[in-house]
C-alpha positions as CSV (number, residue, x, y, z in Angstrom):
1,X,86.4,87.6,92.6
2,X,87.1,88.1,88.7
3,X,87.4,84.8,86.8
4,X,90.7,83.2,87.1
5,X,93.7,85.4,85.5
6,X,94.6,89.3,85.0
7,X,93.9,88.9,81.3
8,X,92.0,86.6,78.5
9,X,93.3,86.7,75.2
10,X,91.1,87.1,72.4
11,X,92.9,86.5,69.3
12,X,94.4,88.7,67.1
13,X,95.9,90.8,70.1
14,X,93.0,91.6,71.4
15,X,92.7,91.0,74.9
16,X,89.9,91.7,78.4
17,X,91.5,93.0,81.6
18,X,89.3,91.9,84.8
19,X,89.5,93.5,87.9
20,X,92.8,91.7,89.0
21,X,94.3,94.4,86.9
22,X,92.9,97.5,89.1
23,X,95.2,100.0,90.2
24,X,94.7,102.0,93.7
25,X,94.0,105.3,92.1
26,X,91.1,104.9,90.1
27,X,89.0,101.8,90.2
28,X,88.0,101.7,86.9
29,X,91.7,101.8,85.3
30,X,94.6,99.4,85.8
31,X,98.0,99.2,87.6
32,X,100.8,99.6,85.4
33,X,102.0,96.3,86.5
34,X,99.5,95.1,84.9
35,X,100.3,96.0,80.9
36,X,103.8,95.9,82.0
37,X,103.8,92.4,82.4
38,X,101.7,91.8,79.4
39,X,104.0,93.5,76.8
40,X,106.9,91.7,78.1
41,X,104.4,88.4,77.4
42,X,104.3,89.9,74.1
43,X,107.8,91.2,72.9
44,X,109.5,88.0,74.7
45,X,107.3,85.9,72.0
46,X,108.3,88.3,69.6
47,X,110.5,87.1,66.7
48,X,113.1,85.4,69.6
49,X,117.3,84.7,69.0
50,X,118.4,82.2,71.2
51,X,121.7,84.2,71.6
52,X,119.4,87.8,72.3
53,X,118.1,88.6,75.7
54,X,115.7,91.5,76.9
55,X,118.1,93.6,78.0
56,X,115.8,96.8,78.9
57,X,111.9,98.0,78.2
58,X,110.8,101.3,78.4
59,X,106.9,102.0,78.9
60,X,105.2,105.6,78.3
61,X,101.9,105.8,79.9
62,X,100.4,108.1,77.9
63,X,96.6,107.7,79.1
64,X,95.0,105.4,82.2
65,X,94.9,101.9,81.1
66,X,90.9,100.9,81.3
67,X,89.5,97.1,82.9
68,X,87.9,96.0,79.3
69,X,88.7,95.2,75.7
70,X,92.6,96.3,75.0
71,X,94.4,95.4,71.9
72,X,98.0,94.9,71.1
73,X,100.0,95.5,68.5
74,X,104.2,94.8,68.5
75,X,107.0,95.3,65.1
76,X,110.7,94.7,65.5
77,X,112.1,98.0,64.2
78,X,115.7,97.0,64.0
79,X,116.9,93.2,63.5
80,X,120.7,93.3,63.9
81,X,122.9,90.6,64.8
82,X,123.9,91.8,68.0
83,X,120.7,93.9,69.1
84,X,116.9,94.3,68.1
85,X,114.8,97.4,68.3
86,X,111.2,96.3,69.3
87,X,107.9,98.5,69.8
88,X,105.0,97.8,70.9
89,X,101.7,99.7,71.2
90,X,99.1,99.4,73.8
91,X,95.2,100.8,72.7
92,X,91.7,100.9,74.0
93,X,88.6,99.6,71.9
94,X,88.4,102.5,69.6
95,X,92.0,102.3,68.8
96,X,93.5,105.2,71.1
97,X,97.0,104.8,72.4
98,X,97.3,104.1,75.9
99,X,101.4,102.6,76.7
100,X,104.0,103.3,74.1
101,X,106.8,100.7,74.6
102,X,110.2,100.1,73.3
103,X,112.4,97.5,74.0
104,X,116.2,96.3,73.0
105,X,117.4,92.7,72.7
106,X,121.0,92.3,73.4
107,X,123.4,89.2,72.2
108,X,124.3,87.7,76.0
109,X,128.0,88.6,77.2
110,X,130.8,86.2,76.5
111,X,132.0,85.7,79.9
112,X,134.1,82.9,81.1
113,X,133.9,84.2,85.1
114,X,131.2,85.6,86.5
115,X,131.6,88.7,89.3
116,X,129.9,88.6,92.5
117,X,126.1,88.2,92.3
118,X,124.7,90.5,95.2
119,X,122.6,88.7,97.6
120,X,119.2,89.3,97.7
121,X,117.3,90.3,101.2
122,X,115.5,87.3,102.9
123,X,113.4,85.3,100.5
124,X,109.9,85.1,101.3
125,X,110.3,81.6,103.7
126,X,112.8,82.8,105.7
127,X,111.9,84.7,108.6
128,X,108.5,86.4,109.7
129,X,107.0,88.2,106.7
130,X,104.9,91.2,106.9
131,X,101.3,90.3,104.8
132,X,100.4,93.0,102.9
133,X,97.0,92.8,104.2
134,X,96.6,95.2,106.8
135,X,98.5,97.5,105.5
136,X,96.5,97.4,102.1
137,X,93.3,98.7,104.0
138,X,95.2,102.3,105.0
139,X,95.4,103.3,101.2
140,X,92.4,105.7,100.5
141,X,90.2,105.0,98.0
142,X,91.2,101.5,97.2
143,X,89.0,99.0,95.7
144,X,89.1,95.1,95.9
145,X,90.0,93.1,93.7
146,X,93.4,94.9,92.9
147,X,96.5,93.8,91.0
148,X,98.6,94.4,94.2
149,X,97.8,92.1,96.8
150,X,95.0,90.4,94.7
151,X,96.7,89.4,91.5
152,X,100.2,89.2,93.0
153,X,100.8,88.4,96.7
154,X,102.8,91.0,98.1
155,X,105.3,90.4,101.4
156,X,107.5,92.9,103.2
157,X,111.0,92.8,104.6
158,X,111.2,96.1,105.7
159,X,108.4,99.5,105.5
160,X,105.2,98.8,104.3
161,X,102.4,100.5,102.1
162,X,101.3,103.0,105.5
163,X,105.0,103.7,106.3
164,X,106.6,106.3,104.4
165,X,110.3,105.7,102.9
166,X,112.1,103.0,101.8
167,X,110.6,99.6,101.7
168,X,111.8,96.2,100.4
169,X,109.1,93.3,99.3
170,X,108.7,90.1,97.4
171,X,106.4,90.3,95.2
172,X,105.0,86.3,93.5
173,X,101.8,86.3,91.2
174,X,98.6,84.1,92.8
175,X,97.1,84.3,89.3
176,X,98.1,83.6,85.7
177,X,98.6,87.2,83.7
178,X,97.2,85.4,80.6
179,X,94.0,83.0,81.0
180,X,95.4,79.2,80.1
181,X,99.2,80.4,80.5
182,X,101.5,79.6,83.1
183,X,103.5,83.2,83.4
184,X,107.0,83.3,82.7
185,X,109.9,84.6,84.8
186,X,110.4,87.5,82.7
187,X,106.8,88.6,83.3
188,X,107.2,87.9,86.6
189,X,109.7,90.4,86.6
190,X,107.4,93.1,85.1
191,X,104.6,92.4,87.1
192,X,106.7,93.4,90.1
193,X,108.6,96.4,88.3
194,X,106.2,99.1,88.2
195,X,105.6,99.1,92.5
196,X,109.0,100.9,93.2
197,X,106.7,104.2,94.1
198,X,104.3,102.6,95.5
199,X,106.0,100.5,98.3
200,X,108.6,103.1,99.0
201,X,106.6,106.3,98.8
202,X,108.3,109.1,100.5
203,X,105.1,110.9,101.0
204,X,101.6,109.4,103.1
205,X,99.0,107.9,101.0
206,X,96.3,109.6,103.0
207,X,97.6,113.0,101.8
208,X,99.2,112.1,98.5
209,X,99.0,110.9,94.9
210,X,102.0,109.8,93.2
211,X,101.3,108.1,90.1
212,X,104.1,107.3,87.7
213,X,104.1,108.2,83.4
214,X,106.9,105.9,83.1
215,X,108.8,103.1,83.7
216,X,111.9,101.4,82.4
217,X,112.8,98.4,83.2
218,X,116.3,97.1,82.9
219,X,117.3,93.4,82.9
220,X,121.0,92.3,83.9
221,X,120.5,88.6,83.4
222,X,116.9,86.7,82.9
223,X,115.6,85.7,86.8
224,X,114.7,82.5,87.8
225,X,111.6,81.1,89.6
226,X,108.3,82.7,91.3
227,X,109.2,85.3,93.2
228,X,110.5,88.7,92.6
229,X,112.0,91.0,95.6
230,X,112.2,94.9,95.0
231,X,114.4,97.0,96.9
232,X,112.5,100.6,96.5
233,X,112.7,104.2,97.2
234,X,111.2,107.8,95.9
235,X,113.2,110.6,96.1
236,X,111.2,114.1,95.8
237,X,112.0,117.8,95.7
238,X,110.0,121.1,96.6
239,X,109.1,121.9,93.3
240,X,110.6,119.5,91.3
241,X,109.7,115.6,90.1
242,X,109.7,112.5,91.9
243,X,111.6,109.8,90.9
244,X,111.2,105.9,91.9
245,X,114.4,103.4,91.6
246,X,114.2,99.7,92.9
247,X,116.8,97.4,92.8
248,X,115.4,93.9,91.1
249,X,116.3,90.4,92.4
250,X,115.2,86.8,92.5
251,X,116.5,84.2,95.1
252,X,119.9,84.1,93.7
253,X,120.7,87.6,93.3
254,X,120.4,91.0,91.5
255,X,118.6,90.6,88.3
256,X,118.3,94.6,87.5
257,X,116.6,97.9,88.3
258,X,113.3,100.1,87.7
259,X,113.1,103.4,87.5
260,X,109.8,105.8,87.2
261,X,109.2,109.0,86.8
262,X,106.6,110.4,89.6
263,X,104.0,113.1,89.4
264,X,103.6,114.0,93.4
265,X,100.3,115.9,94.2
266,X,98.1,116.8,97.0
267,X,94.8,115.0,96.9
């Protein structure tokens, strides 16, 4: 096994993925949970307002994210009093752009009464919870360690990664993101944001690739604790694009939604 987090820091925004970042399609480049959850480290350190929140990030992944030296760079474009524009820019060693980011702080609502929080599906210690284990060894081509399953522990309530369609999970990180750091629940969050296509895959693994350019990430209200339950599905035309929604939520409720873009081919 790889050290003891997803990521060391270096200084200076540079930091080394280990192989806890590995994503299933290509063992030598990462998950996209895996930057995901480390530019939401970054921009949530970012020049903070106690009165802002993260209200939404949106990620382009322009290029595969290599294991290795990465740096970071982030700049508030916009500093309002009521909302902040941030970017962020995720390279390789030679300085080549690999995950464009933007993301908008929002001043928190001035509510008085508070509607309905929808309940969240059975947390992880209630009730007999598939391990992702088994099913793990039925995707093609994977290589161990991975960020799903390894770096975050993965439980079903429903489906599972060799069962097409819809699929709900709780997803809790076994290591730190960031060597030294204890993660925070908003990087929770976006550790678990980027797997809506791959737990609820409408098509078979053993026939299919279905790797995502995108991702945006909305947040309704900052979650609470370890673990993170996703409520997925991919929708996919003849002809057309696939597109991966989950529903987010912690053990109190909804906390907000992700939504990829798909690109569905034959292997």
């Amino acid at each position: 096994m790889p050290g003891t987090a997803v990521f060391e820091h270096r200084g200076d925004g540079v930091y080394v993925a280990s192989e806890y970042a590995r994503g299933p399609w290509d063992p030598r480049a990462q998950h996209g949970g895996a930057p995901a959850a480390l530019i939401v480290r970054v921009l949530e350190q970012l020049d903070p307002d106690p009165d802002l929140q993260l209200a939404r990030v949106t990620y382009e992944l322009v290029r595969p994210v290599p294991l290795g030296e990465l740096h970071l760079e982030t700049s508030v474009l916009r500093r309002g009093r009521r909302v902040h524009l941030l970017e962020a820019t995720l390279a390789d060693a030679a300085g080549k752009p690999l995950v464009l980011a933007r993301a908008l702080r929002v001043a928190r609502a001035e509510v008085t009464r508070l509607p309905v929080e929808d309940h969240p599906p059975p947390p992880p210690d209630a009730g007999e919870l598939a391990d992702d284990q088994e099913a793990r060894a039925t995707i093609p081509g994977v290589v161990r360690p991975m960020f799903g399953g390894d770096a975050l522990e993965i439980r079903f309530v429903r489906g599972s990664f060799a069962e097409p369609g819809p699929a709900t999970a709780w997803f809790r990180l076994r290591v730190p993101l960031v060597a030294g750091e204890a993660p925070s629940p908003l990087v929770r969050l976006a550790a678990a944001a980027d797997f809506p296509n791959g737990i609820g895959a409408s098509v078979p693994w053993s026939q299919f690739t279905f790797l995502n350019p995108d991702l945006t990430l909305t947040i309704e209200r900052e979650p609470e604790g370890e673990w993170v339950c996703l409520d997925a599905a991919m929708r996919v035309h003849a002809g057309g694009v696939g597109v991966a929604e989950a529903t987010l939520y912690d053990r109190s409720g909804r906390v907000g939604r992700a939504v990829q873009s798909v690109l569905v081919q034959r292997r």
